[in-house]
C-alpha positions as CSV (number, residue, x, y, z in Angstrom):
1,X,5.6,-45.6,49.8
2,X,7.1,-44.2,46.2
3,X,10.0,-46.1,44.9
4,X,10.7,-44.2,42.9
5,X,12.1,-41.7,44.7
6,X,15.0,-44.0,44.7
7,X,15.6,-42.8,40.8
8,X,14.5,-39.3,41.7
9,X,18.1,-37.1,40.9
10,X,16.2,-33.8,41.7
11,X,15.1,-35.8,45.3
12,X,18.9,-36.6,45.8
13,X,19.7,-33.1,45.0
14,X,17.5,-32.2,48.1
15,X,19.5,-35.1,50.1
16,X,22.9,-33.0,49.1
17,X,21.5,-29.6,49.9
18,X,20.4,-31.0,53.2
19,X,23.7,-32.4,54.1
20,X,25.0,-29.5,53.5
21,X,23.4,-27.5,55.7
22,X,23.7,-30.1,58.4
23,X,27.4,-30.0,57.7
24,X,27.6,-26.4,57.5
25,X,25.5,-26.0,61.2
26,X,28.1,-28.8,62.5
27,X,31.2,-26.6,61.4
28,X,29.6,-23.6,63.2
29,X,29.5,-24.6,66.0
30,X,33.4,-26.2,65.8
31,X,34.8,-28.6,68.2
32,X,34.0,-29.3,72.1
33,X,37.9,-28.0,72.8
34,X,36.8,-24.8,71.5
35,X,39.3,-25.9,68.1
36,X,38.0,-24.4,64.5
37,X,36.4,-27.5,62.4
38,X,38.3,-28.2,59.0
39,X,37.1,-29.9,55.5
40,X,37.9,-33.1,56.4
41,X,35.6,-35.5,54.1
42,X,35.9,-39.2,53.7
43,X,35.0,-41.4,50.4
44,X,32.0,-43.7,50.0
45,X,31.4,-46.2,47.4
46,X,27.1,-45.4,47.8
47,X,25.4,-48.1,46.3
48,X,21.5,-47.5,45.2
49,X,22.7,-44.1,43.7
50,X,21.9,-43.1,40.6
51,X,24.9,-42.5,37.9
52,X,23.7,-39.0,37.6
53,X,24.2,-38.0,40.9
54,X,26.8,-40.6,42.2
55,X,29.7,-37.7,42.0
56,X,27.9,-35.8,44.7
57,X,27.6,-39.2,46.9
58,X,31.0,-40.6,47.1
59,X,32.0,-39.1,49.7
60,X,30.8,-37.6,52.9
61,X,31.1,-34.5,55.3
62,X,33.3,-34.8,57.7
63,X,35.5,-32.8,59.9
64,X,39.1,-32.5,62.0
65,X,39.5,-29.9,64.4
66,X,42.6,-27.4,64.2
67,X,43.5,-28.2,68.1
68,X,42.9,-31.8,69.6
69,X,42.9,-33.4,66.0
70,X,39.5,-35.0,66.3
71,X,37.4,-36.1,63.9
72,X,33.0,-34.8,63.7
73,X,31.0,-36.4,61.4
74,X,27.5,-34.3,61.0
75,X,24.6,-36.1,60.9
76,X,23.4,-37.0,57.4
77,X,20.3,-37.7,55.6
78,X,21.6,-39.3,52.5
79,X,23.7,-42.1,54.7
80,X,22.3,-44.5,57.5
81,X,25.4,-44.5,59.5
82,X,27.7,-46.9,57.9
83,X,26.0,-48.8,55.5
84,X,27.4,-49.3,51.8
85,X,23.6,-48.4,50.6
86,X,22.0,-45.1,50.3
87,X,19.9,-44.5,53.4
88,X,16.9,-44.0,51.2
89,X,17.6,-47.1,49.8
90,X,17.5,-49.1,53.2
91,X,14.5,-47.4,54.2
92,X,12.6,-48.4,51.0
93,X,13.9,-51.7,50.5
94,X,12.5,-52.2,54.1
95,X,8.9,-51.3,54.1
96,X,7.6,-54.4,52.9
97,X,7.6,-57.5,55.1
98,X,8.6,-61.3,55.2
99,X,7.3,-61.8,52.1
100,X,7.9,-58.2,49.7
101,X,5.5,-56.7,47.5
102,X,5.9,-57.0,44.1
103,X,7.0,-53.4,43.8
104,X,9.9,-54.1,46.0
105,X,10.7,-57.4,44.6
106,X,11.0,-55.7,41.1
107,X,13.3,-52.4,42.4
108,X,15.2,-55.5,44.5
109,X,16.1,-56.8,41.1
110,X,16.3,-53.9,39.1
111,X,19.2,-52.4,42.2
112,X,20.6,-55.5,42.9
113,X,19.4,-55.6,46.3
114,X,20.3,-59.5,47.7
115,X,17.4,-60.7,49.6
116,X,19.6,-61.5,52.1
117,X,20.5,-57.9,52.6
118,X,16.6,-56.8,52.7
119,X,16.1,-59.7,55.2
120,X,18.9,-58.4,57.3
121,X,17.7,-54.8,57.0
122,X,14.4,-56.1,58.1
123,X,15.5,-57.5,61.3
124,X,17.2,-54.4,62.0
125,X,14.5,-52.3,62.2
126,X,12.4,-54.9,64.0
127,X,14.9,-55.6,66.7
128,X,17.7,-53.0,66.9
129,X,16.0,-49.8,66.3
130,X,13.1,-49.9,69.1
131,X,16.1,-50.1,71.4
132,X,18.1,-46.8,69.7
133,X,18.5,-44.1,72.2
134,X,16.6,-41.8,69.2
135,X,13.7,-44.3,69.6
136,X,13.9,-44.7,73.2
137,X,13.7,-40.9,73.5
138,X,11.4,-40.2,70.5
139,X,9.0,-43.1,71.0
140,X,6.2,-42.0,73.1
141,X,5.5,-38.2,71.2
142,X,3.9,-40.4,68.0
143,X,0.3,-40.6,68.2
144,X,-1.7,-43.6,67.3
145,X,1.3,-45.2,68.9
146,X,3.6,-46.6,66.0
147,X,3.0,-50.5,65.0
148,X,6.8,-51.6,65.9
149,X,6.1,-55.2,63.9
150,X,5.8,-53.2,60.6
151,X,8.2,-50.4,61.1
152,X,9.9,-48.5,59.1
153,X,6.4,-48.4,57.2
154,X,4.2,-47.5,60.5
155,X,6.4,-44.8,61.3
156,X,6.5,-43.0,57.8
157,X,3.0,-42.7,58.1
158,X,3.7,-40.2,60.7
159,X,5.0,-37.9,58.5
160,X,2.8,-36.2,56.4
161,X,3.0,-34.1,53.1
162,X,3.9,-36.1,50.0
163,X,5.8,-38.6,49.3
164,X,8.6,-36.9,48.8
165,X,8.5,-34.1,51.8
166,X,7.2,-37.2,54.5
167,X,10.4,-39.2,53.4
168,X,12.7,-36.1,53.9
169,X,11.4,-35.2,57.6
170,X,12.0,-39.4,58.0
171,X,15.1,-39.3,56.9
172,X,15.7,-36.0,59.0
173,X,14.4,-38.0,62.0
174,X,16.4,-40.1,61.3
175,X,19.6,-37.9,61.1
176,X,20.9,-38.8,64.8
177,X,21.0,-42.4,63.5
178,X,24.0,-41.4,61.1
179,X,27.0,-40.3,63.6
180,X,27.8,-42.5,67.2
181,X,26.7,-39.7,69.6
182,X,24.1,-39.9,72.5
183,X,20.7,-39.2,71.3
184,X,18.9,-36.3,73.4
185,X,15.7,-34.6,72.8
186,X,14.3,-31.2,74.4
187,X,11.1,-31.9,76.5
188,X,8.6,-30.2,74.5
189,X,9.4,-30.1,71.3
């Protein structure tokens, strides 16, 4: 797993452009009352983001529609739902195990990650992620079946291309994660 993609401003670029476009399909397709989607974006206080880019992560897409007032959130790829830290940042911070690499343990100091926090992201993806409905419904179309004791590692493995593009299609996967909506996935994709 590259680390340093956590540094990477051109891969956080990508993030932004990506959001974007999820944010722009989201707006398209407006609200379930049939009401047109307006700007409606919230600040975040992102932490793991570099200084260069942190202007373009403070804040996240969001939407209110013009009839029934509602809020819609896109999905995201540069937020893990509603986590203060980056969603690259959880995913990396995670990889290692119980006891982390050294790699980890020097970008845990160097980004003021507590251990506590890696511990508690840990157990997360141990525990409460097999039972997501994204999991539930995605689980069984990885093949070798995924390792769920050393996840998110075993499952970025299924992702192929560099580091960079097999950490964008996982954070894309992960996408569904970001917003509180029921999970659903086309047979045969």
């Amino acid at each position: 797993m590259c680390h340093a993609l956590l540094q990477n401003t051109k891969f956080h670029q990508i993030l932004l452009k990506m959001d974007t476009e999820l944010a722009e399909q989201t707006r398209v397709v407006g609200c379930l009352c049939g009401g047109i989607l307006h700007r409606g974006n919230y600040p975040r206080k992102p932490r793991c983001c570099p200084f260069e880019v942190y202007g373009d992560f403070d804040w996240r897409y969001s939407f209110c529609c013009s009839i029934c007032r509602k809020r819609t959130t896109p999905v995201s790829v540069r937020f893990l739902g509603r986590r203060v830290y980056l969603g690259l940042a959880v995913v990396l911070m995670s990889v290692g195990r119980t006891e982390a690499t050294s790699a980890v343990a020097n970008l845990s100091v160097e980004i003021n990650v507590p251990a506590l926090t890696i511990q508690r992201w840990r157990t997360w993806w141990a525990e409460n992620f097999p039972l997501t409905p994204l999991w539930q419904a995605a689980c069984a179309r990885f093949m070798p079946p995924v390792e769920l004791s050393l996840l998110p590692a075993s499952l970025i493995q299924h992702f192929k291309g560099t580091a960079a593009e097999s950490m964008l299609r996982f954070l894309l996967f992960l996408s569904p994660l970001t917003v509180e909506r029921l999970v659903t996935m086309n047979e045969g994709c």
